[in-house]
C-alpha positions in Angstrom: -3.2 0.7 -13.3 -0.8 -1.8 -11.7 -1.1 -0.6 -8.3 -5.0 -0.7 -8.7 -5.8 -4.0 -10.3 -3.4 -5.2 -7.4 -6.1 -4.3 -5.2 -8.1 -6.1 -7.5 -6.3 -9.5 -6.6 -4.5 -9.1 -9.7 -0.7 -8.6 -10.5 -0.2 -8.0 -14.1 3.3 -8.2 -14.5 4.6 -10.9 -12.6 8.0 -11.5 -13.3 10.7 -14.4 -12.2 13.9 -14.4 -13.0 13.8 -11.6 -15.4 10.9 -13.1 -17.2 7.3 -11.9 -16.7 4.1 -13.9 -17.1 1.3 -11.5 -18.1 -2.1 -11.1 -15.9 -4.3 -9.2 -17.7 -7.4 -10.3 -16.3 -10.5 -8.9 -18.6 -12.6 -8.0 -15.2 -10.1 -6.3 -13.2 -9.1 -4.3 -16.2 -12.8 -3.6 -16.7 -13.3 -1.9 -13.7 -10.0 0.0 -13.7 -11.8 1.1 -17.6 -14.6 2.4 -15.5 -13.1 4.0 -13.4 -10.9 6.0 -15.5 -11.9 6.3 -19.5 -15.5 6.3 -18.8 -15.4 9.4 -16.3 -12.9 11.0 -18.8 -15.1 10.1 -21.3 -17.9 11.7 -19.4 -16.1 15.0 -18.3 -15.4 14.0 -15.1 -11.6 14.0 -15.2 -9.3 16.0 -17.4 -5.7 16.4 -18.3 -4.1 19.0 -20.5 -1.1 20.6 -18.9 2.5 18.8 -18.4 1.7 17.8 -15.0 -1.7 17.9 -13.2 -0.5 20.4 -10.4 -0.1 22.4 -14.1 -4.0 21.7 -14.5 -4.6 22.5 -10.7 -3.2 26.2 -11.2 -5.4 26.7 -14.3 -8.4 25.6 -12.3 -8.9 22.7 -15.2 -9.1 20.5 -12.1 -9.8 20.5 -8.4 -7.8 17.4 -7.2 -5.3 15.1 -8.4 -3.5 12.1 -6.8 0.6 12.6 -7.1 3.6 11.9 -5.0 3.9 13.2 -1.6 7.2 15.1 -3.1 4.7 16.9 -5.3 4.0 19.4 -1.9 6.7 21.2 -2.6 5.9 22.5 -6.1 2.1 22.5 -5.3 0.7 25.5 -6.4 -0.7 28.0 -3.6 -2.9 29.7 -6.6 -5.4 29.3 -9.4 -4.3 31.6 -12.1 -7.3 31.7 -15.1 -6.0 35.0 -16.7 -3.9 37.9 -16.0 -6.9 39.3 -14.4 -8.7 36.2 -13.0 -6.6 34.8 -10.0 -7.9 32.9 -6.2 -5.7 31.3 -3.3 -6.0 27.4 -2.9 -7.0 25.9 0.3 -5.5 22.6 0.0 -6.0 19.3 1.8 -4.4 16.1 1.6 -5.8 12.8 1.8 -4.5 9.3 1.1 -4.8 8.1 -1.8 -8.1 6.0 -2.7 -8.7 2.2 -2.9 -11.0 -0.1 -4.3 -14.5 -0.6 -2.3 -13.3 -4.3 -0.9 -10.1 -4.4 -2.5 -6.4 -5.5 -1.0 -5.0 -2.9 1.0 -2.0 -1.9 -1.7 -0.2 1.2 -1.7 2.6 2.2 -4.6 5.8 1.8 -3.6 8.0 4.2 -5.8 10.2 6.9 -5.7 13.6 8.6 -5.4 16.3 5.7 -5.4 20.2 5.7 -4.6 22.5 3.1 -6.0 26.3 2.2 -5.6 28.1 2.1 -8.7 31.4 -0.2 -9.8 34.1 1.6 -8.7 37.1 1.4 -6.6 37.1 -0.2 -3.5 37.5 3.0 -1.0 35.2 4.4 -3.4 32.7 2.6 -2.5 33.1 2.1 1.1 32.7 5.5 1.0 29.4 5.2 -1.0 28.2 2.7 2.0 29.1 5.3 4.8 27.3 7.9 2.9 24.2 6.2 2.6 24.1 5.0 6.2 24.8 8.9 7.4 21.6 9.5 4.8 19.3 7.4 5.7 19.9 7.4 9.3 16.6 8.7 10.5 17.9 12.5 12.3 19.5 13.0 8.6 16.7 11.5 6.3 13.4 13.1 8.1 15.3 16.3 7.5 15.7 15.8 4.1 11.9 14.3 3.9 10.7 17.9 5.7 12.7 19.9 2.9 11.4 17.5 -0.1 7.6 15.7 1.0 9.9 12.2 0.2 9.6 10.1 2.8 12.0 8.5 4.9 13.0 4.8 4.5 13.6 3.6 8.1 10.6 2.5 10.3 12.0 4.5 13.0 11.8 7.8 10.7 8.9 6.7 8.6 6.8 8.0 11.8 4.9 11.5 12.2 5.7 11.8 15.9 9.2 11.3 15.0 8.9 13.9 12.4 7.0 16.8 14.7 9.5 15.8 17.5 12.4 16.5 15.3 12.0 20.3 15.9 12.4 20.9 12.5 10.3 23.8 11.1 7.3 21.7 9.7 4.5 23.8 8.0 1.1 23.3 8.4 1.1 22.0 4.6 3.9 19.6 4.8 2.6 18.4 8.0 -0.8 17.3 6.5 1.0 15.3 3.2 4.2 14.0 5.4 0.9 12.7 7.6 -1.2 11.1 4.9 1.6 9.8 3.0 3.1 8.1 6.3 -0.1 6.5 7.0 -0.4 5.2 3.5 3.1 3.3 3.9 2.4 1.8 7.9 -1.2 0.8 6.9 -1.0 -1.2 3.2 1.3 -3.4 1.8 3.5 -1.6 -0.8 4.1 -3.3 -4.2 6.6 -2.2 -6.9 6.4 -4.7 -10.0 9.7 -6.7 -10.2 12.1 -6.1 -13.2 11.9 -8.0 -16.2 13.6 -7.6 -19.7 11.5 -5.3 -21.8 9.5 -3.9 -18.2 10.1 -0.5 -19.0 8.3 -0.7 -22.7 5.4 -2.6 -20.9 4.6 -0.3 -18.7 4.8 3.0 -20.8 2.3 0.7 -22.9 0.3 0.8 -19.5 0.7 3.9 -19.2 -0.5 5.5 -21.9 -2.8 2.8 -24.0 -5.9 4.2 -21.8 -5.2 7.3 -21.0 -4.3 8.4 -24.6 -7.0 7.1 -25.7 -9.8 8.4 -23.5 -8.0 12.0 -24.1 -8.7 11.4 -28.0 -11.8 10.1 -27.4 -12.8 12.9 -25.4 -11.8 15.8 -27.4 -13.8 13.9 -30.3 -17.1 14.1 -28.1 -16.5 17.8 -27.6 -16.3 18.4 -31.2 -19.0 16.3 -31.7 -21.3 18.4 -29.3 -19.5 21.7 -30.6 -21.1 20.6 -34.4 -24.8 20.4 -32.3 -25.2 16.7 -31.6 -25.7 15.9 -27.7 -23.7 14.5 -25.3 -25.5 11.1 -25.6 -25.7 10.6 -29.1 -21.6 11.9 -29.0 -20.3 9.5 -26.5 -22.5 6.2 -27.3 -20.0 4.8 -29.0 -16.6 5.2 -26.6 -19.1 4.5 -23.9 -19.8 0.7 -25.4 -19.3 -2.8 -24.4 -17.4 -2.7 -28.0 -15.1 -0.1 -27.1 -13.8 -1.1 -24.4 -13.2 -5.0 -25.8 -11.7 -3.4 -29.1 -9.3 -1.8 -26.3 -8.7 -4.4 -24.3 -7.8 -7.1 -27.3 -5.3 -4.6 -28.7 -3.8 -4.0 -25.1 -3.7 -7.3 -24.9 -1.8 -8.3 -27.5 0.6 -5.7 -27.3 1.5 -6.6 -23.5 1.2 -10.6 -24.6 4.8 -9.2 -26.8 6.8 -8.8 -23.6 5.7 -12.3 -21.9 8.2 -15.3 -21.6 
């Protein structure tokens, strides 16, 4: 949602200082509401397992956006039954944008940090992290994990293939699309501010818990014989979605100042 609506020309947590002035701009937030709860609404999308690579090897669903780390544990199978099985061509893309939105890209991942300690301590922290992140050192690690690396120099496929580092076909495809993702948006992590964590997890979770509810109501609805219309007419209103968006709303509005 935050990386989305900042396509959308809107930031909704911007924070100075520690202190975050909330941006939760009723359009932008619209469309990210049709472009999420109403296809879950409607069947489109789904979610049931832990993780969606989960869903993916239950055949539930037949693409997902996730990390470029999530290669790795990707699954190479769908699995239905114990006597219901298929292989999984897979193919990576970058992730999508907004017709005529901001060219934004998430920036987030795996981070290192330098803790109080003694001084040789951590001058040896600082030597460590410039031997890791030096690009020979991190584009192997980035081959072995699907994280990328953090140097311009290394954040480059050429520079990856030329490494001569055994590169599968796979990892190839997802090291490409995620490399192109970070040289051809901006990225954008929202900034920290006190209570950030608790905001976001009510981002996180106010829509998508709520269109997983809603959903399994419609499908008990249509299980007891009414149809999908008549079912979903009510989650798929104007009134829903400002009953939503005023409750959102004022939960976020807690965490501004």
């Amino acid at each position: 949602m935050l990386i989305d609506a900042k396509q959308l020309g809107c930031t909704i947590f911007d924070a100075q200082d520690g202190s975050m002035t909330l941006n939760f701009d009723h359009d932008a937030v619209r469309t990210l509401w049709d472009n999420y709860y109403v296809p879950f609404i409607k069947g489109y999308f789904s979610a049931s397992g832990r993780f969606r690579s989960d869903d993916v090897k239950t055949g539930n669903i037949i693409a997902y956006v996730g990390s470029s780390s999530s290669a790795t544990f990707f699954p190479t199978q769908v699995i239905a039954d114990d006597m219901d099985s298929h292989d999984i061509t897979r193919k990576a893309l970058e992730s999508p944008k907004f017709a005529n939105g901001e060219d934004y890209a998430v920036q987030q991942g795996a981070g290192m940090v330098v803790t109080k300690a003694s001084d040789a301590e951590i001058q040896a922290s600082l030597v460590f992290l410039k031997w890791f992140t030096s690009p020979e050192n991190n584009i192997t690690f980035s081959v072995d994990s699907g994280y990328l690396p953090v140097t311009h120099e290394g954040n480059s496929i050429d520079a990856i293939r030329a490494s001569g580092l055994a590169l599968s076909d796979e990892m190839d495809e997802v090291l490409s699309a995620a490399v192109n993702t970070v040289n051809e948006n901006r990225l954008y992590t929202p900034r920290a501010f006190s209570g950030g964590t608790d905001a976001r997890a009510i981002l996180e979770y106010s829509m998508s818990d709520k269109a997983s509810t809603d959903r399994a109501a419609v499908e008990e609805a249509m299980a007891q014989g009414q149809s999908f219309e008549d079912a979903s007419a009510q989650f798929l209103s104007d009134e829903c979605f400002e009953a939503w968006y005023q409750d959102t709303l004022t939960s976020l509005e807690a965490f501004e100042g």
